[in-house]
C-alpha positions in Angstrom: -4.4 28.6 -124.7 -0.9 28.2 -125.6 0.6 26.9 -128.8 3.3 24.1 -128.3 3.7 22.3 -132.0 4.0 24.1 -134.6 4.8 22.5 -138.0 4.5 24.2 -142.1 4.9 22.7 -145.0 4.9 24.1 -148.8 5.4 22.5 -152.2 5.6 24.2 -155.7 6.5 23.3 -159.2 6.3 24.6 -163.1 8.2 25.3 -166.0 9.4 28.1 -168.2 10.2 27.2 -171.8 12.8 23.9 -171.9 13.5 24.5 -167.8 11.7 22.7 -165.3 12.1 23.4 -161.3 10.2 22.2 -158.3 11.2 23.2 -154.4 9.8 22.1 -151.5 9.8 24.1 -147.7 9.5 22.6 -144.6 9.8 23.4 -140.7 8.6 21.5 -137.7 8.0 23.0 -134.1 10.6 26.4 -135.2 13.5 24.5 -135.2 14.9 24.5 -138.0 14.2 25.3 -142.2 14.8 22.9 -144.8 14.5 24.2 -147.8 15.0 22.3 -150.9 15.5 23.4 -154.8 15.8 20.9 -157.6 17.1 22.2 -160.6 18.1 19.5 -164.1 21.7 18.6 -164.5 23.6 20.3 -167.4 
């Protein structure tokens, strides 16, 4: 049996003290990596 799709996702957020963050990790068939990081203005 051979593998042909291949896809991963991950999703984590929190908080430490007055910062928030959240990031998110993706890739679909080893392609590619998108990789995201949101972080608050200022």
């Amino acid at each position: 049996m051979a593998i042909h799709s291949m896809t991963g996702f991950g999703r984590a957020s929190g908080h430490s003290g007055a910062w928030g963050w959240a990031w998110e990790i993706r890739t679909v068939n080893s392609k590619g990596l998108d990789l995201r990081l949101r972080l608050p203005p200022g």
